[in-house]
VOROLUM-350349 format. One line per 2 residues: for each residue x, y, z of N, C-alpha, C. Coordinates in nm, 3 decimals. Example, Ala and Ser with C-alpha at 12.3 -4.5 7.8 and 13.67 -1.06 7.14 Angstrom:
! VOROLUM-350349
1.319 -0.569 0.780 1.230 -0.450 0.780 1.320 -0.330 0.780 | 1.285 -0.225 0.708 1.367 -0.106 0.714 1.290 0.003 0.787 $
END
This chain:
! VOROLUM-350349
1.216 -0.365 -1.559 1.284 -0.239 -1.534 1.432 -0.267 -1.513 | 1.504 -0.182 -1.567 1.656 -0.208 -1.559 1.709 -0.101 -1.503 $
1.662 0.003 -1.445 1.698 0.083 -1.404 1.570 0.197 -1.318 | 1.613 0.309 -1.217 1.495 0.360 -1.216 1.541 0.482 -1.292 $
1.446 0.554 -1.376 1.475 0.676 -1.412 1.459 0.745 -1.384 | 1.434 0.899 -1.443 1.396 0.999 -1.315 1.197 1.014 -1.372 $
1.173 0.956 -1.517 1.043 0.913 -1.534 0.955 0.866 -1.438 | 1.067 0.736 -1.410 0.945 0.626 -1.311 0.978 0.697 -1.156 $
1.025 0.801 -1.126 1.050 0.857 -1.031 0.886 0.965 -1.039 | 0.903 1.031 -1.136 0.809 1.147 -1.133 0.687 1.097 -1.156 $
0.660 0.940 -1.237 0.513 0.920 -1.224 0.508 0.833 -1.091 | 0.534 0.748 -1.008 0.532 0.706 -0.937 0.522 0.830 -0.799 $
0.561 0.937 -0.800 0.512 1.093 -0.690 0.387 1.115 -0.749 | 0.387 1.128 -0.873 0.221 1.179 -0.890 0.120 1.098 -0.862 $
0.151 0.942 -0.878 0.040 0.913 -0.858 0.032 0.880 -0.661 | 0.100 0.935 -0.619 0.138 0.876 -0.484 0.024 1.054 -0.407 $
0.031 1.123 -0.491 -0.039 1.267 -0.424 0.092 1.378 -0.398 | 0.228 1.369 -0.465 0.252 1.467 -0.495 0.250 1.586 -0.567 $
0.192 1.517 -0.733 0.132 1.641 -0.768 -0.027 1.644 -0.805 | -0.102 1.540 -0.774 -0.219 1.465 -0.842 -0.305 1.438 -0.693 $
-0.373 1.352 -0.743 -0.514 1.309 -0.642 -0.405 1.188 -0.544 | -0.436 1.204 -0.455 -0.361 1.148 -0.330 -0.416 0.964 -0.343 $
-0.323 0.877 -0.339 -0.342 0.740 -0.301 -0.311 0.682 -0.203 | -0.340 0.615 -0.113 -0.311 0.534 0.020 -0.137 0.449 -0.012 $
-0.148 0.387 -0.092 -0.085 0.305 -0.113 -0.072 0.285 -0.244 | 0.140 0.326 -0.291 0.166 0.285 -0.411 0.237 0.162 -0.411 $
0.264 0.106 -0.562 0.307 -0.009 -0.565 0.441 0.007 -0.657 | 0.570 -0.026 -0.629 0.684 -0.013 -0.691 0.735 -0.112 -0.726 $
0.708 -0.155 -0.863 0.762 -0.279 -0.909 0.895 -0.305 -0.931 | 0.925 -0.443 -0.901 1.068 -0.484 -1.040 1.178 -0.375 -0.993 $
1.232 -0.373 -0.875 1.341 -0.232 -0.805 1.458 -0.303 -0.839 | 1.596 -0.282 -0.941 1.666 -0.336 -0.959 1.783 -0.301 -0.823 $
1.886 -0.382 -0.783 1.992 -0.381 -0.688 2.050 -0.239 -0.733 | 2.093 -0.197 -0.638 2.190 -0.053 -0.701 2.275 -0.057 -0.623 $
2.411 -0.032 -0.672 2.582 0.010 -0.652 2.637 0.161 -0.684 | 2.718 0.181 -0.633 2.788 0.301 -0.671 2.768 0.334 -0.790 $
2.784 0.245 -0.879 2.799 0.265 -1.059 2.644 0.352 -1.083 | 2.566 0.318 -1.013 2.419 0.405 -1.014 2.377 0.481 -0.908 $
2.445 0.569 -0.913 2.431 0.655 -0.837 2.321 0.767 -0.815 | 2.293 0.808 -0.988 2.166 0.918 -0.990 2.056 0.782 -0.982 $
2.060 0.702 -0.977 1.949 0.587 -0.989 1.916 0.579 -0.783 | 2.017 0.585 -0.695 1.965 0.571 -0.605 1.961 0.694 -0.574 $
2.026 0.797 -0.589 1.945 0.940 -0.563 1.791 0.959 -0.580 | 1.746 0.896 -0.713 1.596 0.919 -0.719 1.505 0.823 -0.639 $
1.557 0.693 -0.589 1.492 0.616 -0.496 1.476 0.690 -0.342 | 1.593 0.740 -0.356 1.586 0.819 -0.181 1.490 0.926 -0.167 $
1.520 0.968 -0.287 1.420 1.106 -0.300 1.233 1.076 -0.294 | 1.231 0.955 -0.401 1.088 0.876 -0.374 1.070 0.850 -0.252 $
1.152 0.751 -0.114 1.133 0.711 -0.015 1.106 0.851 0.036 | 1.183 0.929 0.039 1.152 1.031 0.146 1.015 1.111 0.105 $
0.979 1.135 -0.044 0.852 1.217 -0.028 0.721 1.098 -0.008 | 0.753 0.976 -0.027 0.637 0.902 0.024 0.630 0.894 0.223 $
0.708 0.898 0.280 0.739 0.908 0.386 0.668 0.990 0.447 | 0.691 1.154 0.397 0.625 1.254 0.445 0.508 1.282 0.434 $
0.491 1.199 0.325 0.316 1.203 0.287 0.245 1.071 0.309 | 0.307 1.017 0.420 0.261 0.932 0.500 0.136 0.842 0.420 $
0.233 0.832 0.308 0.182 0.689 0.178 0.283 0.549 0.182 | 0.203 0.452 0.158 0.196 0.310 0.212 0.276 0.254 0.043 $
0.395 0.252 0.104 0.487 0.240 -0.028 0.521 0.085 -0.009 | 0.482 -0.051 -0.122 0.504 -0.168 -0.100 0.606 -0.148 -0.255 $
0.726 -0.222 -0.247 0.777 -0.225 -0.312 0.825 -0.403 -0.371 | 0.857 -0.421 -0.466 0.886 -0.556 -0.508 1.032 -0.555 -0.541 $
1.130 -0.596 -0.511 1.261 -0.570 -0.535 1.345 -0.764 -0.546 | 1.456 -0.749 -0.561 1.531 -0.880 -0.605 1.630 -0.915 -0.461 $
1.576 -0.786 -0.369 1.653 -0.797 -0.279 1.542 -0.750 -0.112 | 1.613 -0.783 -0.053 1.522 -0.687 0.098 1.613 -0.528 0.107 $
1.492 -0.442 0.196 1.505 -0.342 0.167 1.720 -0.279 0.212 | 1.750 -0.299 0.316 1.883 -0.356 0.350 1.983 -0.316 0.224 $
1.959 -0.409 0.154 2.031 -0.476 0.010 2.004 -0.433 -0.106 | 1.934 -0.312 -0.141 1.892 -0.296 -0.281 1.971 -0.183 -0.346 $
2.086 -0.124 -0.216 2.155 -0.053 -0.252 2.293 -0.093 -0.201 | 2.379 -0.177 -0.242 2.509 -0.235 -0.193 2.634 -0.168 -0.181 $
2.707 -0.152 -0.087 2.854 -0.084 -0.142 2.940 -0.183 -0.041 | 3.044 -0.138 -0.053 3.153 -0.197 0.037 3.200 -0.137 0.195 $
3.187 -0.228 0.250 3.229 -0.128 0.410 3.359 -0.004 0.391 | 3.449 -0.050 0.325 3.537 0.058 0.295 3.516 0.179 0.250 $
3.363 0.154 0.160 3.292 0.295 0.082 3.227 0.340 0.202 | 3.149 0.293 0.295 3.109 0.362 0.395 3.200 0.422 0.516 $
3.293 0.387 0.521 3.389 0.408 0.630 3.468 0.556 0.553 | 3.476 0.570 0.449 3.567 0.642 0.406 3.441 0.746 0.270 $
3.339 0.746 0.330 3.233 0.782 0.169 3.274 0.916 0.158 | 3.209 0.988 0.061 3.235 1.107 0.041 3.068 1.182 -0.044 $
2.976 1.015 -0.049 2.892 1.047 -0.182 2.767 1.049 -0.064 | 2.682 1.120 -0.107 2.617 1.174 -0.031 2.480 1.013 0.027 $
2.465 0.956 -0.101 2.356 0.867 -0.100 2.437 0.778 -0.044 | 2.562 0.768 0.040 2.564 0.636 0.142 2.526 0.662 0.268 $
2.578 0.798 0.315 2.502 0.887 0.456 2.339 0.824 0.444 | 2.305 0.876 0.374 2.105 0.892 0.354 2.098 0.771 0.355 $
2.180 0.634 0.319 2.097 0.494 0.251 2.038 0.445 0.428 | 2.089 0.496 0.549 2.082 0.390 0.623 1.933 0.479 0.680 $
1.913 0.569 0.675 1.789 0.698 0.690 1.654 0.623 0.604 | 1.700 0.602 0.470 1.592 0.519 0.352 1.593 0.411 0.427 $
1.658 0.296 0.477 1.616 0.194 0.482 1.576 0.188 0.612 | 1.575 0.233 0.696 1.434 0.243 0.848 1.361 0.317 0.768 $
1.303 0.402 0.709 1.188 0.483 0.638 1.127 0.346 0.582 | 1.176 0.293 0.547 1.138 0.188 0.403 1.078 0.052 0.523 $
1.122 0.062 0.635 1.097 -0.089 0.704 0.980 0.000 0.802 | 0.990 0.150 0.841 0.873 0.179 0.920 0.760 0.230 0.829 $
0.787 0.224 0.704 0.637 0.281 0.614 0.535 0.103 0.612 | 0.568 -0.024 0.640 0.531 -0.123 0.627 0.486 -0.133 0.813 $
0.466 -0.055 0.884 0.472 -0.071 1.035 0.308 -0.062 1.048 | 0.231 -0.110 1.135 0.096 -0.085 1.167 0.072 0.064 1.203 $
0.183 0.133 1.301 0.192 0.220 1.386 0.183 0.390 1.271 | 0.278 0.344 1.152 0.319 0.430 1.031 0.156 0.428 0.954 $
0.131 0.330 0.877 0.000 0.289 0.824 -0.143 0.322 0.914 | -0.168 0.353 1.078 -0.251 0.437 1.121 -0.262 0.532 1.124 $
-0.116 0.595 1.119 -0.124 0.747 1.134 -0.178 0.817 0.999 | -0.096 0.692 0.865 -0.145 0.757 0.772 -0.288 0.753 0.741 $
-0.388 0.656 0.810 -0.481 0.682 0.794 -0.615 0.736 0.835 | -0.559 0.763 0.981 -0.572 0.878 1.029 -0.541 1.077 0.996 $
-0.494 1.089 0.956 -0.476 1.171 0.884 -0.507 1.248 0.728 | -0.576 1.158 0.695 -0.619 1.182 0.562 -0.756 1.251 0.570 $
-0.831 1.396 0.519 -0.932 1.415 0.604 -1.081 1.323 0.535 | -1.237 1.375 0.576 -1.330 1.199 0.597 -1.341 1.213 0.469 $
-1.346 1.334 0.405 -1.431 1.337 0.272 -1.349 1.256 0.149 | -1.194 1.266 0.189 -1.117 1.183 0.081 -1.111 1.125 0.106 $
-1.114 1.053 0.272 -1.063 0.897 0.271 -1.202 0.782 0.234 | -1.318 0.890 0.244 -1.396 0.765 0.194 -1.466 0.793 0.038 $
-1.363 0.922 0.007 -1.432 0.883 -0.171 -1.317 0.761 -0.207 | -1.235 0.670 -0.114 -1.105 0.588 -0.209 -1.222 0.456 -0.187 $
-1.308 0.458 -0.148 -1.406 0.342 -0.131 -1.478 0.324 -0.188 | -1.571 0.246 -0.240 -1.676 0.157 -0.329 -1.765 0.149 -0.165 $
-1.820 0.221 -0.142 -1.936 0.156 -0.041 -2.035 0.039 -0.102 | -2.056 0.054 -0.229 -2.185 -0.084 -0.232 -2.073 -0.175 -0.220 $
-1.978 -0.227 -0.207 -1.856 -0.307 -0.241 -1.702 -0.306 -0.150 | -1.714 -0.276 -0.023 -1.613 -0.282 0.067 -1.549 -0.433 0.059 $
-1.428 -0.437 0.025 -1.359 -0.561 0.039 -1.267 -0.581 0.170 | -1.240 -0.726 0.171 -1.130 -0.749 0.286 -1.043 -0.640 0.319 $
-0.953 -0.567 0.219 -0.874 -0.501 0.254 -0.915 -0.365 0.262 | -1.050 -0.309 0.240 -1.096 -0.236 0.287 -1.123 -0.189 0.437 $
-1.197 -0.346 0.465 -1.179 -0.332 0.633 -1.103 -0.310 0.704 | -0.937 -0.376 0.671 -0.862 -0.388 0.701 -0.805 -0.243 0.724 $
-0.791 -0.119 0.597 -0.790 -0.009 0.635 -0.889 0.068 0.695 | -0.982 0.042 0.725 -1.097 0.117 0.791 -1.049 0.076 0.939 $
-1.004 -0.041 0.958 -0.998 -0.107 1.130 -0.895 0.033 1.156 | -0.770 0.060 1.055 -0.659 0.152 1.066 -0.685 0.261 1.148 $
-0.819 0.309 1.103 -0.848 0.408 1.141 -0.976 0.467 1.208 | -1.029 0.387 1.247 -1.134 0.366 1.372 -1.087 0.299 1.539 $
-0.993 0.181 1.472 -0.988 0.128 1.598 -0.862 0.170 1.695 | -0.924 0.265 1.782 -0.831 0.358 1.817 -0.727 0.298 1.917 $
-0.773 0.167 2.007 -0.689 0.139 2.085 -0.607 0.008 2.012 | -0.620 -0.019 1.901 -0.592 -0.184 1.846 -0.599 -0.267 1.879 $
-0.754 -0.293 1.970 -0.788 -0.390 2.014 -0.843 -0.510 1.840 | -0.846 -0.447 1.766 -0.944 -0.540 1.667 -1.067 -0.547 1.663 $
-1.156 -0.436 1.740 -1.279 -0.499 1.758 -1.280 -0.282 1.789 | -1.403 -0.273 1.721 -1.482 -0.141 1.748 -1.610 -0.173 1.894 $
-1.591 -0.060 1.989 -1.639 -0.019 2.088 -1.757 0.063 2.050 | -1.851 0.092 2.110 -1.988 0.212 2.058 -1.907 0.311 2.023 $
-1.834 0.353 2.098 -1.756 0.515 2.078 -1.714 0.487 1.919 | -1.640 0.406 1.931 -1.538 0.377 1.815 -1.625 0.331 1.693 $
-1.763 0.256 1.636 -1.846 0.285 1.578 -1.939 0.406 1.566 | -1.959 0.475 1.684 -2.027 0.594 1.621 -1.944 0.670 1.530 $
-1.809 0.723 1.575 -1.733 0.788 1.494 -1.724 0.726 1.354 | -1.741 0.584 1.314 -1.745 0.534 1.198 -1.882 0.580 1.166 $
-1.961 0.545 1.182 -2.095 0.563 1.142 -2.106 0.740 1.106 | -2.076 0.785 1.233 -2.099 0.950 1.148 -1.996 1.029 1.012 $
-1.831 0.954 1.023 -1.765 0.988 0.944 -1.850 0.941 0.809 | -1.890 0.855 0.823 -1.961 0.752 0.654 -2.106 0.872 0.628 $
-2.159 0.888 0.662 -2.257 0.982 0.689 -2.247 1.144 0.607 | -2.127 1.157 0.745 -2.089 1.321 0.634 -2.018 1.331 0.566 $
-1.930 1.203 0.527 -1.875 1.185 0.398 -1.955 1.167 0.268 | -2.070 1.134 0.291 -2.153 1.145 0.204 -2.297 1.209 0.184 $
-2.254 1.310 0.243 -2.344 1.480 0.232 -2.441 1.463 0.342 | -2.461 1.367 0.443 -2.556 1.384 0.559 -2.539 1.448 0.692 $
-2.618 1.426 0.784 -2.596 1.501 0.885 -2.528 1.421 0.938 | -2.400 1.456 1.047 -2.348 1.337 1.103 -2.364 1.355 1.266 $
-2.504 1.429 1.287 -2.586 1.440 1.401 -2.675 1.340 1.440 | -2.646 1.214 1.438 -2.728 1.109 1.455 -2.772 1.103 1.622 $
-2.854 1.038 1.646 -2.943 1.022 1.787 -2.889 0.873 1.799 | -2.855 0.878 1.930 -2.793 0.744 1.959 -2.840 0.658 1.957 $
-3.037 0.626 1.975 -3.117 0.552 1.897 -3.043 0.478 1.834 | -3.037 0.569 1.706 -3.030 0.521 1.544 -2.900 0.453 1.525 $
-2.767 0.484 1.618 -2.664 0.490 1.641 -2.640 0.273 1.710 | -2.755 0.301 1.823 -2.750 0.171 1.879 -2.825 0.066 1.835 $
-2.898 0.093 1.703 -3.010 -0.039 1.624 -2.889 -0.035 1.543 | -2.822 0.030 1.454 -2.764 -0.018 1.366 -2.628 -0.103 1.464 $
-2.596 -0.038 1.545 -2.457 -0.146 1.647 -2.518 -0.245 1.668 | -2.635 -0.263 1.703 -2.718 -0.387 1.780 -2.753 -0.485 1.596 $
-2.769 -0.414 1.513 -2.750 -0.506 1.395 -2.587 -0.573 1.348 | -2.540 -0.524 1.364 -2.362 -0.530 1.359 -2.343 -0.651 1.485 $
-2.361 -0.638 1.587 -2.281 -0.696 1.680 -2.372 -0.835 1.685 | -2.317 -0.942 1.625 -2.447 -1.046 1.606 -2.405 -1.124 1.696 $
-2.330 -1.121 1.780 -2.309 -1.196 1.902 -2.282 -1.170 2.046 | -2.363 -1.012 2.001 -2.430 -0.942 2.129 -2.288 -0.945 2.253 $
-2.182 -0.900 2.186 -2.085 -0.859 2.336 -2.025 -0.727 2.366 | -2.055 -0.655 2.288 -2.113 -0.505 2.307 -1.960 -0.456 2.203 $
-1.919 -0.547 2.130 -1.805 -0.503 2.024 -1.790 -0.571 1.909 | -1.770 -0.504 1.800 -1.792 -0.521 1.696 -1.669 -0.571 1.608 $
-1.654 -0.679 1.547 -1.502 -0.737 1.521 -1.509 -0.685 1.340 | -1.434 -0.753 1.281 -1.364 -0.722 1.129 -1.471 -0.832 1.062 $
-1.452 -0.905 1.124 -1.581 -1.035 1.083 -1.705 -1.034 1.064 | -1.775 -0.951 1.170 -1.889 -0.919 1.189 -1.932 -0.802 1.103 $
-1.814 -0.686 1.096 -1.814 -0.563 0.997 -1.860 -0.619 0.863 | -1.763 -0.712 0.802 -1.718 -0.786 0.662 -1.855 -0.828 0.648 $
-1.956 -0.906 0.739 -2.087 -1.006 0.729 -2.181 -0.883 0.666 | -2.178 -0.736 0.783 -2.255 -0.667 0.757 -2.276 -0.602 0.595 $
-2.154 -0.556 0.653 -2.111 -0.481 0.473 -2.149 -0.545 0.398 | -2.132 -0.669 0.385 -2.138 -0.794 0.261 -2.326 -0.821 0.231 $
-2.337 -0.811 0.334 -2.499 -0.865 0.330 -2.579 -0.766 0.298 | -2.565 -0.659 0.382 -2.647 -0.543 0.399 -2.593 -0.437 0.381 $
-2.499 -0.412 0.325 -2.435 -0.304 0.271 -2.367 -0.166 0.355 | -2.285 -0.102 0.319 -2.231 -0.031 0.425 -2.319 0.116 0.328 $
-2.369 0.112 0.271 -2.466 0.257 0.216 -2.594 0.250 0.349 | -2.653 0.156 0.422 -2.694 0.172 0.486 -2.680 0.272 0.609 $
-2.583 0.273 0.609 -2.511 0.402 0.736 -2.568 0.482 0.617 | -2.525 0.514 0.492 -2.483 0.646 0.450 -2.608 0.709 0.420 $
-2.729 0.577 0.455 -2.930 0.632 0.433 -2.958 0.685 0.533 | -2.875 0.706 0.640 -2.987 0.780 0.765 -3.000 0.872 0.768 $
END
């Protein structure tokens, strides 16, 4: 890429869930440095940062530079600017360093409601970084490790995300925790999740 256009601007929103099916996380390749001389080029980057921002999507970008640096001018241009994208650049670049934050990345995944966030999953097939977003948004205090509370709510979200009742009897609630927690300390880690899923599948929740 030698430039961004206002193309890789408009497919990069759609596929992000501005005008299309919503994604967790886009990927922005190959971001060339930008100067004054490109100006409508960082207009459309700001404009990307800010609607991924609001739509509290997990924007990883690959650039030649850190986020800081991908738009350069001279202290004299800032001291004396007049162009609108030097005001905004310092706005984009905390947006751009808090969309990579744990704190940014829970909320967004918290927020997404159950039925979409778990059609973005492969249940016969949860991977590492699956868990990794599932911990996002279960583990409410960030301890790393799910509590009963904090697994039931997993267990029933998986449930009526996939057309069941998510009226379970705590029974059913505490054989499947008591299968999960294989080292019996009444909490359930990323490790132990990963064993389950892997072995015994996470459709098992979604059979009761």
């Amino acid at each position: 890429m030698t430039g961004i256009t206002q193309k890789d601007v408009d497919t990069a929103v759609e596929e992000g869930g501005y005008g299309g099916e919503a994604f967790p996380t886009v990927f922005l390749d190959d971001v060339p440095n930008l100067t004054l001389q490109e100006r409508d080029q960082v207009r459309r980057f700001i404009t990307l940062v800010d609607t991924f921002y609001e739509r509290k999507v997990k924007l990883i970008i690959r650039a030649g530079a850190d986020a800081p640096d991908i738009f350069t001018f001279e202290t004299m241009d800032k001291a004396t600017a007049v162009q609108d994208e030097i005001f905004a650049w310092d706005r984009t670049v905390s947006r751009l360093i808090e969309m990579q934050s744990e704190d940014y990345l829970k909320a967004q995944a918290q927020e997404v409601p159950v039925e979409e966030y778990w059609a973005m999953f492969d249940l016969a097939r949860i991977s590492d970084d699956d868990i990794e977003r599932i911990w996002l948004r279960y583990d409410d205090d960030g301890s790393k490790e799910l509590d009963r509370k904090e697994f039931r709510k997993l267990a029933e979200d998986i449930i009526h995300a996939t057309g069941g009742d998510r009226n379970i009897s705590e029974s059913v609630v505490e054989e499947i925790f008591q299968e999960v927690d294989t080292n019996q300390n009444g909490l359930v880690d990323m490790e132990e999740f990963r064993t389950f899923a892997q072995k015994i599948g996470v459709k098992k929740l979604a059979a009761l």
